[in-house]
C-alpha positions as a printed NumPy array, in Angstrom:
array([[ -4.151,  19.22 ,  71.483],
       [ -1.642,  18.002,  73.588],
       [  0.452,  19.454,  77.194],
       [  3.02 ,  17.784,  78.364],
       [  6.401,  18.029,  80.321],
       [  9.201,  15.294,  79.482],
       [ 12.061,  14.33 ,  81.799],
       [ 15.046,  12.843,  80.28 ],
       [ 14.889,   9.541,  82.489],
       [ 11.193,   8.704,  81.457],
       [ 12.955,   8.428,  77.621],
       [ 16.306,   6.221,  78.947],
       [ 13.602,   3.984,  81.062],
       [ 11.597,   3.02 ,  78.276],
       [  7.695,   2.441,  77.872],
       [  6.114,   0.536,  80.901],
       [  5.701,   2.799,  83.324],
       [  3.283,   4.877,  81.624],
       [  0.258,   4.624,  83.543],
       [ -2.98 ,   6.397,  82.83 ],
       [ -4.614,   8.948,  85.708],
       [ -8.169,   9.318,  84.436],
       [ -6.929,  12.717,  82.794],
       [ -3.002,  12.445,  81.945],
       [ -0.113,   9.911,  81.221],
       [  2.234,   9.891,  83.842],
       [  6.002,   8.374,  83.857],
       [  7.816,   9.565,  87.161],
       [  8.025,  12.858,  86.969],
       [  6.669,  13.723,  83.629],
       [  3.378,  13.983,  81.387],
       [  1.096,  14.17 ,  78.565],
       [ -1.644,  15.722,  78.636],
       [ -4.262,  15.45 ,  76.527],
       [ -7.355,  17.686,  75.522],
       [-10.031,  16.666,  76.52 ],
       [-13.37 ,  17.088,  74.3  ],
       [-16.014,  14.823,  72.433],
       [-14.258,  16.414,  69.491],
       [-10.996,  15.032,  69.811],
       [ -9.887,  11.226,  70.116],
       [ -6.29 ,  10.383,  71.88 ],
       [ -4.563,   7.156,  72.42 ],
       [ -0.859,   6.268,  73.622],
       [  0.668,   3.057,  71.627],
       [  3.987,   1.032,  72.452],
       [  5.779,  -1.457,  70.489],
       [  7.966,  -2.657,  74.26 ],
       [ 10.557,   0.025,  73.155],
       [  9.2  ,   3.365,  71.509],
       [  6.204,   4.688,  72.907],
       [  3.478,   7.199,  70.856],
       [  0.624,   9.439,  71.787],
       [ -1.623,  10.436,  69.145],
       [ -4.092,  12.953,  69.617],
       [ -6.822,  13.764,  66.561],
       [ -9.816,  15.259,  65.917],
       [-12.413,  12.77 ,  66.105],
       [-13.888,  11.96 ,  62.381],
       [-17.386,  11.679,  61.86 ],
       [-18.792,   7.895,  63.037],
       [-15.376,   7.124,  64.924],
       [-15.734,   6.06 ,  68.272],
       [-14.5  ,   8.289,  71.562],
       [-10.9  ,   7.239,  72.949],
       [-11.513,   6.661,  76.825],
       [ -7.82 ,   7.431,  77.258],
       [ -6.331,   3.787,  79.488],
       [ -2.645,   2.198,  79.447],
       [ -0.749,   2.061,  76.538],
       [ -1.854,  -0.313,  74.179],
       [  0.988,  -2.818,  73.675],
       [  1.429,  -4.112,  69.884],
       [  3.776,  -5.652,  67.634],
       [  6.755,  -3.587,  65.692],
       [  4.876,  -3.693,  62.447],
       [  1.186,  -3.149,  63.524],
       [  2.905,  -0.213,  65.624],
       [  4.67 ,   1.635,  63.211],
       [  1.419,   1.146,  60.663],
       [ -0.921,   2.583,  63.636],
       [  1.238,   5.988,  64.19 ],
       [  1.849,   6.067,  60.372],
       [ -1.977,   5.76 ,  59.642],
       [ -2.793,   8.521,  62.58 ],
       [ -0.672,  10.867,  61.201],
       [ -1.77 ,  10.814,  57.639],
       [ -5.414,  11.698,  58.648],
       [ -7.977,  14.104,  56.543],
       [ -8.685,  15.868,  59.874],
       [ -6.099,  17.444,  62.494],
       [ -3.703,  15.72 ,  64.472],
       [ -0.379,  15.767,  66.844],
       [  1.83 ,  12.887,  67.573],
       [  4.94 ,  12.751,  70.031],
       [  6.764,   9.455,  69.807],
       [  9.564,   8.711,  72.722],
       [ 12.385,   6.458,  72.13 ],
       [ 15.024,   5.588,  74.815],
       [ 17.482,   8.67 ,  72.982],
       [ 14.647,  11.348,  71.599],
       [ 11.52 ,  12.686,  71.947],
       [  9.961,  13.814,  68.944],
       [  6.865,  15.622,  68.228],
       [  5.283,  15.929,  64.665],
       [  2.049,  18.284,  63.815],
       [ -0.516,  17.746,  60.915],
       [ -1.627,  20.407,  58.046],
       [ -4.381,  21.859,  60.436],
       [ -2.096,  22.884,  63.197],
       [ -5.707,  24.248,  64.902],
       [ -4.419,  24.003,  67.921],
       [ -0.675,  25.61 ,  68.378],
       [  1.691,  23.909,  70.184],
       [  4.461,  25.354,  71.975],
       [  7.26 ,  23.69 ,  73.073],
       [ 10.9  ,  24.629,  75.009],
       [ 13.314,  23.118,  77.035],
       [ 15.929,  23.061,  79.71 ],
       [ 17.375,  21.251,  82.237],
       [ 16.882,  17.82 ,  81.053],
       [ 12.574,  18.385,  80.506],
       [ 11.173,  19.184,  77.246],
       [  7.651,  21.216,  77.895],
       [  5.179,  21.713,  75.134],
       [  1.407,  23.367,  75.713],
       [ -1.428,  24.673,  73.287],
       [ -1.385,  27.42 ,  75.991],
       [  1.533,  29.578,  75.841],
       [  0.993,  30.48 ,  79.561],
       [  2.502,  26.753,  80.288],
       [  5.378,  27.991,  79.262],
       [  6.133,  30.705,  81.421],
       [  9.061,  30.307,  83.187],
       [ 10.613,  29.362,  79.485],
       [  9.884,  33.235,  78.691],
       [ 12.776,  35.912,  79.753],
       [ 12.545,  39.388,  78.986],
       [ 16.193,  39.103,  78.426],
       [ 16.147,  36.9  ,  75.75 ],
       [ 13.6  ,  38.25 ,  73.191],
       [ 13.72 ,  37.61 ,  69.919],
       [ 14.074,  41.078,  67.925],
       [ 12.532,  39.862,  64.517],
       [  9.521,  38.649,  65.894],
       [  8.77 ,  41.802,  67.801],
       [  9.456,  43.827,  65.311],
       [  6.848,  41.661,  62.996],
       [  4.301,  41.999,  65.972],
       [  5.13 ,  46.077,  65.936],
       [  4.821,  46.974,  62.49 ],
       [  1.822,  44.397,  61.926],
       [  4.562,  41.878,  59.72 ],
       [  3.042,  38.444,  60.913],
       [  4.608,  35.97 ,  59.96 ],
       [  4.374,  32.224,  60.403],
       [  7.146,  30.631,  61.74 ],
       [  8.549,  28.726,  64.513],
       [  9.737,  32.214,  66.226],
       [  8.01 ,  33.541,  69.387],
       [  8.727,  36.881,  71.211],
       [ 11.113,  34.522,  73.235],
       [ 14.542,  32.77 ,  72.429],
       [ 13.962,  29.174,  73.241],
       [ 10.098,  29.15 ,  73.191],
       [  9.334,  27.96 ,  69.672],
       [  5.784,  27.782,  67.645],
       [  5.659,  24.035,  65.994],
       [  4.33 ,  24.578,  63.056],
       [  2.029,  22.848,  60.584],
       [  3.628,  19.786,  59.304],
       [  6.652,  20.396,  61.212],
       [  8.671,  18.2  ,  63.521],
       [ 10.732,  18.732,  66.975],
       [ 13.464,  16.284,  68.003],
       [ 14.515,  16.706,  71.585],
       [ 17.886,  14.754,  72.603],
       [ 21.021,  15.212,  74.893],
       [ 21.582,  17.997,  72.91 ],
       [ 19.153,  19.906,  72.616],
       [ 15.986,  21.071,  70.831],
       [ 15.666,  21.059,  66.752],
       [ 13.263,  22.256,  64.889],
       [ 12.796,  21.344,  61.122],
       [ 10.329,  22.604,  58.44 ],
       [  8.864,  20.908,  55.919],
       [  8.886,  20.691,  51.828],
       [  6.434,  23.78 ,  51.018],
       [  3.068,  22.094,  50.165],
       [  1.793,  22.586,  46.023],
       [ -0.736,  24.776,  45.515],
       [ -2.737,  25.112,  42.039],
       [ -3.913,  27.543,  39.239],
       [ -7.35 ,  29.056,  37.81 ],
       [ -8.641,  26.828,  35.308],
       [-11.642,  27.33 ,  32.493],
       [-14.732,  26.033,  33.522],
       [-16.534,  23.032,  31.606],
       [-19.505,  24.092,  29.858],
       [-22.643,  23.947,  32.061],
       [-20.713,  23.641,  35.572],
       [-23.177,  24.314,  38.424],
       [-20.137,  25.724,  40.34 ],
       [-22.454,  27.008,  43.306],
       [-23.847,  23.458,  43.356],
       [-20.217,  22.586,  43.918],
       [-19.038,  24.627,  46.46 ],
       [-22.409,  23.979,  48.368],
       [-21.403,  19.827,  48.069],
       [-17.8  ,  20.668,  49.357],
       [-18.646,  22.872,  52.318],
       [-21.433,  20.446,  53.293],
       [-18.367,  17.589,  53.259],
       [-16.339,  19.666,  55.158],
       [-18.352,  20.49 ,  57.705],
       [-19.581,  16.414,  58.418],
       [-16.458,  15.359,  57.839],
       [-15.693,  15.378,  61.589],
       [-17.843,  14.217,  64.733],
       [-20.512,  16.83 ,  66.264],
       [-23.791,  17.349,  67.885],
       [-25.909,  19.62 ,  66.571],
       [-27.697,  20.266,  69.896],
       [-24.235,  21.483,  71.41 ],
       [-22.847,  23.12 ,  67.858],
       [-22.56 ,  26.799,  67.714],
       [-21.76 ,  28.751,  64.391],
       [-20.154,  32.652,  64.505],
       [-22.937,  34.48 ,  62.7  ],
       [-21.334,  38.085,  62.28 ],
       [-23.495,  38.869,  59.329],
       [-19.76 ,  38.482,  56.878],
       [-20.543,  36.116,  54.024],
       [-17.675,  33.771,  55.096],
       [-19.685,  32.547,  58.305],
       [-23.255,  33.486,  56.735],
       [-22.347,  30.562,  54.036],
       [-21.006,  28.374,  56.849],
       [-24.527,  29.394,  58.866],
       [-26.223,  28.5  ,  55.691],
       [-24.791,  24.921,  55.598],
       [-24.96 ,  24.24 ,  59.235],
       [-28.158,  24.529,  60.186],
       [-29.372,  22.015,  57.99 ],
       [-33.11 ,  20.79 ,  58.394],
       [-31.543,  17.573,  59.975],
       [-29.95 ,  19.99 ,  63.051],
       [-32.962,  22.537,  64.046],
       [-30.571,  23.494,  67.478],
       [-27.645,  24.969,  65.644],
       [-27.159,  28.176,  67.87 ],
       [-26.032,  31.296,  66.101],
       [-23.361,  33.952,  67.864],
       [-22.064,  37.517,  67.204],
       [-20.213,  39.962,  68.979],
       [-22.501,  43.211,  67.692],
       [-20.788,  46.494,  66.51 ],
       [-20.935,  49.873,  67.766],
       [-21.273,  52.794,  64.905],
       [-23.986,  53.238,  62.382],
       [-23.641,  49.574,  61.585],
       [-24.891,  48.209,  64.403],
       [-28.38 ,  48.449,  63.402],
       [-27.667,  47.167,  59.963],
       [-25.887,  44.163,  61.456],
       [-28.657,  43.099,  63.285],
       [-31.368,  43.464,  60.713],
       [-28.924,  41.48 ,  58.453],
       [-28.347,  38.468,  61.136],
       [-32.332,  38.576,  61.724],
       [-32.896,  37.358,  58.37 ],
       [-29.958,  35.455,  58.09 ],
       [-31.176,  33.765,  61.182],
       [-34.628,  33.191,  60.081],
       [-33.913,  32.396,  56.119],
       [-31.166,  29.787,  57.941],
       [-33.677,  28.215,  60.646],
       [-30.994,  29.01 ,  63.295],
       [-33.007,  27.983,  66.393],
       [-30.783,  30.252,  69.242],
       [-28.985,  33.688,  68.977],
       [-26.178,  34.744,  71.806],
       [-24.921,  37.877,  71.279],
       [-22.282,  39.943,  73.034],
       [-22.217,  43.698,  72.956],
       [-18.832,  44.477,  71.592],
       [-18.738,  48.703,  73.225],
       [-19.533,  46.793,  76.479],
       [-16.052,  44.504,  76.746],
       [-13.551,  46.767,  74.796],
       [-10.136,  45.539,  74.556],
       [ -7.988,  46.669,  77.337],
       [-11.197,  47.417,  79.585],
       [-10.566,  47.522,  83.521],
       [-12.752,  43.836,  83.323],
       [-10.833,  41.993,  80.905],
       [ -7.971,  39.763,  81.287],
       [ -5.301,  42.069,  79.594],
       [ -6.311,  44.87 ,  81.957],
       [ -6.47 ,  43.109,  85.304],
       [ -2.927,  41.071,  85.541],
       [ -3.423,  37.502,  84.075],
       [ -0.945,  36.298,  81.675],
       [ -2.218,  36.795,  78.327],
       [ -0.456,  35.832,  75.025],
       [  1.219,  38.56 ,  73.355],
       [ -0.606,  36.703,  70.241],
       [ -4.097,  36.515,  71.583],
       [ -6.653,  38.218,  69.183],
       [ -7.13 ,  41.841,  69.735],
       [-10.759,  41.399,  70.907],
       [-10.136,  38.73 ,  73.296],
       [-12.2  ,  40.42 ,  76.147],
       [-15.522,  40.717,  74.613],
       [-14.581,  36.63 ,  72.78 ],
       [-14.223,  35.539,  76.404],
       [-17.589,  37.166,  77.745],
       [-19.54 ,  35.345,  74.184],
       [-17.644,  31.92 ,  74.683],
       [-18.518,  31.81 ,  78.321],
       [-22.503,  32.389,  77.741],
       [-21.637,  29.855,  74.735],
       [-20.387,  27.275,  77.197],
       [-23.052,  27.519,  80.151],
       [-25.809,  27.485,  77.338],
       [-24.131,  23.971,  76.57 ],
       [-22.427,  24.627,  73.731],
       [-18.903,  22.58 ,  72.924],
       [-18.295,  23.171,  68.899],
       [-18.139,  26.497,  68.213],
       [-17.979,  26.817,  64.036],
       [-16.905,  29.546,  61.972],
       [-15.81 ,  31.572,  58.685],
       [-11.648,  31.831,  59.529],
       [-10.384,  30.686,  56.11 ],
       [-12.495,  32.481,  54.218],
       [-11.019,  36.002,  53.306],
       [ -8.164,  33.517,  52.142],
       [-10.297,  30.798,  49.898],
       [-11.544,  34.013,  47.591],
       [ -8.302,  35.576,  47.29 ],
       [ -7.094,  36.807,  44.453],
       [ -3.201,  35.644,  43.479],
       [ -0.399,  37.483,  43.757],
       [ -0.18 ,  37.821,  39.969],
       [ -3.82 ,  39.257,  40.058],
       [ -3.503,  41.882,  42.062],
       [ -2.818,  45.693,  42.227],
       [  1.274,  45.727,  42.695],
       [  1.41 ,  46.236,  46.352],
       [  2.247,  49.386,  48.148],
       [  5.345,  50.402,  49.825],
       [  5.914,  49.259,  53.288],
       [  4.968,  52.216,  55.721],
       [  7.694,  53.661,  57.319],
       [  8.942,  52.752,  60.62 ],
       [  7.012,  55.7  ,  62.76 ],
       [  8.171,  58.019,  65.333],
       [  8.319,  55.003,  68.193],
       [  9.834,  52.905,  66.516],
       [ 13.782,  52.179,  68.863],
       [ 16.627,  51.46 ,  67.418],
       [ 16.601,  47.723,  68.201],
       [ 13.349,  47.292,  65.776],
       [ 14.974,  49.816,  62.765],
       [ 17.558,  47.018,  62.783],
       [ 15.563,  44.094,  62.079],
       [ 12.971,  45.682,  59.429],
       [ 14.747,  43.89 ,  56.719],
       [ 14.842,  40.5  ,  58.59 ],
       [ 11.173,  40.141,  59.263],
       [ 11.036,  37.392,  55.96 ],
       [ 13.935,  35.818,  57.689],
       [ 13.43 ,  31.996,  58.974],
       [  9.567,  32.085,  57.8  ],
       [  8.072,  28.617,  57.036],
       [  7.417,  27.209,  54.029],
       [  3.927,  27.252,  52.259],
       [  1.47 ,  25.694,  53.604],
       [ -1.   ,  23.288,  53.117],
       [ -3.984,  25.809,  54.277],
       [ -2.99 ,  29.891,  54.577],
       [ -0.061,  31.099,  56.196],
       [ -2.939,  34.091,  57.545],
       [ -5.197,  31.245,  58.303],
       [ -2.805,  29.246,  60.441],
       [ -1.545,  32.512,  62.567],
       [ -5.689,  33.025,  62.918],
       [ -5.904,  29.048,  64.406],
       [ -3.021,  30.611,  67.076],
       [ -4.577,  33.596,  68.689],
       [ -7.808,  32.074,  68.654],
       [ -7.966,  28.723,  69.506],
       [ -6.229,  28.711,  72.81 ],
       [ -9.261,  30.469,  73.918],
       [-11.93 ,  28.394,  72.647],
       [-10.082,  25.731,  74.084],
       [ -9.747,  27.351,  77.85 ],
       [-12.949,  27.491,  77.434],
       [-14.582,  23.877,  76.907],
       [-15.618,  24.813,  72.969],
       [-14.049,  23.119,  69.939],
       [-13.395,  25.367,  66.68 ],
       [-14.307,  23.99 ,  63.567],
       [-13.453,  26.406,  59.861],
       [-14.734,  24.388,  56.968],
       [-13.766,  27.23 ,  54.487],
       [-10.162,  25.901,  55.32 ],
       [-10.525,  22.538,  54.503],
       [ -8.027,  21.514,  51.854],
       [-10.549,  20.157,  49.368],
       [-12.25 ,  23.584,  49.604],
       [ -9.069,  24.957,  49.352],
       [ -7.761,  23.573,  46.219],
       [-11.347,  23.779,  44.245],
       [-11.192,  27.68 ,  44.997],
       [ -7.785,  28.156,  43.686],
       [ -9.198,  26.612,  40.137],
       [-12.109,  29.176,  39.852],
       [-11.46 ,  31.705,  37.2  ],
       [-10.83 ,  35.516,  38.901],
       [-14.491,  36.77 ,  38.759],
       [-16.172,  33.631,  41.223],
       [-13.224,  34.84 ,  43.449],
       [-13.39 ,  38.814,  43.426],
       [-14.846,  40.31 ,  45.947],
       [-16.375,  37.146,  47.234],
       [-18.603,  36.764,  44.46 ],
       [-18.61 ,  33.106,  45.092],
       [-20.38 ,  33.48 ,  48.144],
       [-22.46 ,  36.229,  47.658],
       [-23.913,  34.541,  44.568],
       [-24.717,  31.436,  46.746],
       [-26.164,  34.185,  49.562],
       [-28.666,  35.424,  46.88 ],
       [-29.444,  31.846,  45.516],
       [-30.913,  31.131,  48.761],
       [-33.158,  34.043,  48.501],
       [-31.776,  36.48 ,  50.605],
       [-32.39 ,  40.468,  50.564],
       [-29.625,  42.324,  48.839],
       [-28.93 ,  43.964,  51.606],
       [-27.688,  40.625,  53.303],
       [-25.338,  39.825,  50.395],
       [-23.951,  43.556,  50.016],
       [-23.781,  45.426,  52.941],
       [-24.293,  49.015,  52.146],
       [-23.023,  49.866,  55.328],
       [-18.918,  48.872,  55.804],
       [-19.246,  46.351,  59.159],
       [-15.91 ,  46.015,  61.067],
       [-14.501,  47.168,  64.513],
       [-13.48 ,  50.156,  63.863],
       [-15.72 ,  52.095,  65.714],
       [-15.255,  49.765,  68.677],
       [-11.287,  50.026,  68.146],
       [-11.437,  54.033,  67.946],
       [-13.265,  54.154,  70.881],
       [-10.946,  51.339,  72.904],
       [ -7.807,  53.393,  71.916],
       [ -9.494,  56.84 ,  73.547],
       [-10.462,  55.094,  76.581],
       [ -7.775,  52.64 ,  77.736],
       [ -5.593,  52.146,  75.269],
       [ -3.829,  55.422,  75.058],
       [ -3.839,  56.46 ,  78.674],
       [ -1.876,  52.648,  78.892],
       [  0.796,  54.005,  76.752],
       [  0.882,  57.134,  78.762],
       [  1.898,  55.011,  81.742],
       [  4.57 ,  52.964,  79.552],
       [  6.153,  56.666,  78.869],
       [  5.729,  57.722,  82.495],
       [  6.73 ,  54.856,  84.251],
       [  8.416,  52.643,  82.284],
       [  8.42 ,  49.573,  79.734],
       [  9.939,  46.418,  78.602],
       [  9.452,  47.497,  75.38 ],
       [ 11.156,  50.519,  75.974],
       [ 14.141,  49.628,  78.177],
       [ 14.857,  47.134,  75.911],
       [ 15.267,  49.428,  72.825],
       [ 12.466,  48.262,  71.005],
       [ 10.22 ,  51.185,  71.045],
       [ 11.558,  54.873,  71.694],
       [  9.878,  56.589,  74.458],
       [ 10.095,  59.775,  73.539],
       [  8.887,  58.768,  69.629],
       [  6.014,  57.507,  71.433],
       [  5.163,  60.151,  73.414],
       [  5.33 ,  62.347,  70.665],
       [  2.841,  60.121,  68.911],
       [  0.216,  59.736,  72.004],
       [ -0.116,  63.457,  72.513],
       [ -0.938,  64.17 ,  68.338],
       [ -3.801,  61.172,  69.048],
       [ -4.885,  62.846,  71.911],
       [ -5.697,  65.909,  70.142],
       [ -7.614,  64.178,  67.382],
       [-11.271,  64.914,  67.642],
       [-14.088,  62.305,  68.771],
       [-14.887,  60.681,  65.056],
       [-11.016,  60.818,  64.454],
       [ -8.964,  58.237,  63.056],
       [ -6.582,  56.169,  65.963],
       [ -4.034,  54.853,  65.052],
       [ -3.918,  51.038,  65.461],
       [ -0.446,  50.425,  65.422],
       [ -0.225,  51.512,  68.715],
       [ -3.212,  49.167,  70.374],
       [ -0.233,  46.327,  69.193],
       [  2.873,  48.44 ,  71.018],
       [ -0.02 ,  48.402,  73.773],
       [ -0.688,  44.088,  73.689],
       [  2.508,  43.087,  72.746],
       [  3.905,  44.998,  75.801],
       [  1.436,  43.308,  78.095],
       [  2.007,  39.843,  76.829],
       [  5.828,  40.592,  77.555],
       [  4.474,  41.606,  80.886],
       [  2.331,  38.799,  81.611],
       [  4.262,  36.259,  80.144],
       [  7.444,  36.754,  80.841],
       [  7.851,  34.627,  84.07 ],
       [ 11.97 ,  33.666,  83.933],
       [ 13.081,  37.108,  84.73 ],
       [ 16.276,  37.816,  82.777]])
């Protein structure tokens, strides 16, 4: 939620030159920035020798932060201000500067990612990685993270692709000082067991009580809230909870499929739609903004995270008819494949690793057994759900919207993990809730698989592969770095080429396609 650029004499100086610009805080030559949005609140506090800024996401009933001077208090009434801030149900970031260190701390949300690096006496952090840019050198990559981004190994961690770039993550703090830039982790947050049930628990009733809490928890307008309506049950059940009969303007979204379950999708989000009282539906035709198309921003030379989600193009086209129709919360189901999981003790023993394929360079066969290495502790919310919050939210937030996931809220969180195996299997929890509110089966059990991979089969055939034609023919990062063998990967182009029209592509290499583009894009310190 925050950008900002610290030189070292703004710390040594102390706190009362800060003065506020309308958008920023400015000392000299540095800056915070932060975001600005009715659904986040931001205030900078000094005590005459530390100074804080604290930026959260506003709660429901408190009142907006107009941004101003800092607010001058005592010692005490300081420290219990910054200590209260950061202990909040909701998301936050805090950086506190001291005349020796700059140090920024993150809450259990993390929905917004910071990034932060330094050199030269200034310490830069952004939620947009593009900030960042001249921190990123091709020459100075770091090999385990590619290789996790490669062989689809995410991982959450304070790695990036690049040495001295670093993710903060949740819970974690920085501490910038003459010497440098630390990083420390956390204790790894308890999580819970399956327990019996009591006899005669309503535990739909439950779950309906908790997502409701999560969801007004924070501050929104209805009139101006959005919800993702794809037609999974994880957004269906936030859909169902949304539009309440108290806010008639909730606006539904989708990004429709191609394949034989287009149709099917749309029937199922009519219903949904109507059953919900959903009073506006935006959709975006997913075969129309393919990733990599000649439109998009991978395809025509912006700088685009290596991390952005693979369907970023036809995300920007729905966000943007999201934001003219006046839209600025934008609520979905991310969180919710991970709420009805089944434990690691519960499941099927997991298969072997696939083997490296016929790209892979010698630089990435080195690190396979070091992608585990330096990975942060658990979590609070889902390791999957937090690396979801950074290749999304940067875009939401380019874009003017908010993202809210209730399904990830830790209350939700915690009452899941104590539902015997069957509530949890195959998302019987929310399918049973689906059908209590009278829908048709074929809204609570697709008979029809809906996912992207028509969309992706057909993105690989038509810009995706001839890209990796051009990495072979004219050169790569990926390549020249040793990361990815080009003749391994020409090998493996021409057998996709000669699969048939309803074949099988190979998604691995759509990710050898981003991850060299982000490197491309992003990489603005040259070696």
């Amino acid at each position: 939620m925050l950008k900002f650029s610290i030189a070292r004499a703004s710390l040594e100086r102390g706190p009362v030159e800060w003065t506020w610009t309308g958008h920023e805080w400015r000392h000299g030559s540095s800056r915070i920035e932060p975001y600005e949005h009715p659904a986040t609140c931001h205030e900078m506090i000094t005590d005459g020798t530390a100074v804080a800024v604290v930026s959260t996401e506003r709660g429901r009933g408190a009142d907006p932060s107009p941004g101003g001077p800092p607010v001058r208090m005592a010692p005490d009434a300081y420290r219990a201000r910054l200590r209260v801030a950061c202990h909040g149900a909701l998301d936050w970031t805090a950086i506190e500067l001291t005349p020796r260190t700059a140090t920024v701390r993150a809450g259990a949300w993390a929905v917004a990612p910071l990034y932060l690096a330094s050199s030269k006496g200034t310490f830069d952090g952004s939620w947009d990685l593009a900030d960042l840019r001249e921190h990123c050198r091709v020459g100075a990559l770091v090999d385990r993270e590619i290789a996790r981004l490669l062989r689809l190994q995410h991982r959450y961690t304070h790695d990036t692709l690049w040495q001295g770039v670093h993710r903060l993550t949740e819970r974690s703090t920085a501490s910038w000082t003459a010497a440098g830039l630390t990083l420390a982790y956390p204790p790894g947050a308890p999580h819970t067991e399956p327990r019996a049930l009591r006899p005669g628990t309503d535990v739909l009733d439950a779950y309906e009580q908790l997502l409701a809490q999560a969801i007004t928890r924070r501050h929104f307008v209805p009139d101006h809230a959005a919800v993702e309506l794809s037609g999974g049950m994880d957004s269906a059940n936030v859909a169902a909870s949304l539009a309440a009969p108290d806010r008639p303007e909730i606006t539904a979204a989708a990004m429709l499929l191609g394949g034989e379950a287009r149709e099917q999708q749309i029937r199922r989000r009519k219903e949904m739609i109507s059953a919900f009282g959903v009073a506006r539906d935006v959709c975006t035709d997913v075969m129309a903004h393919l990733p990599l198309n000649p439109a998009g921003r991978r395809a025509n030379g912006q700088a685009v995270s290596p991390y952005d989600d693979p369907w970023t193009e036809a995300e920007e086209v729905m966000m943007r008819v999201l934001t003219r129709a006046g839209v600025r919360w934008s609520f979905g189901g991310t969180g919710g494949d991970e709420l009805t999981s089944l434990r690691d003790d519960e499941r099927p023993p997991a298969g072997e690793v696939p083997a490296p394929g016929p790209w892979t360079g010698k630089r990435t066969l080195a690190v396979v057994d070091h992608v585990n290495d330096g990975i942060a502790p658990s979590p609070v919310l889902y390791d999957s759900t937090l690396l979801a919050f950074a290749c999304r939210t940067p875009q939401f937030m380019r874009n003017g919207l908010w993202p809210v996931s209730p399904l990830t809220d830790p209350e939700l969180i915690r009452f899941a993990e104590w539902l015997p195996r069957p509530w949890r299997e195959h998302k019987a929890l929310n399918r049973l809730r689906l059908a209590r509110l009278g829908l048709s089966p074929e809204a609570v059990h697709a008979p029809i698989p809906e996912n992207f991979v028509h969309a992706m089969n057909a993105a690989m055939r038509r810009y995706v592969v001839p890209f990796l034609e051009s990495m072979v023919g004219e050169g790569a990062a990926l390549i020249d770095a040793g990361f990815v063998d080009g003749n391994g990967l020409a090998k493996t182009v021409d057998s996709e080429v000669l699969k048939g029209p309803h074949g099988e592509m190979d998604r691995t290499l759509f990710h050898i396609a981003s991850t060299e583009i982000g490197l491309r894009g992003m990489s603005g310190g040259g070696e």
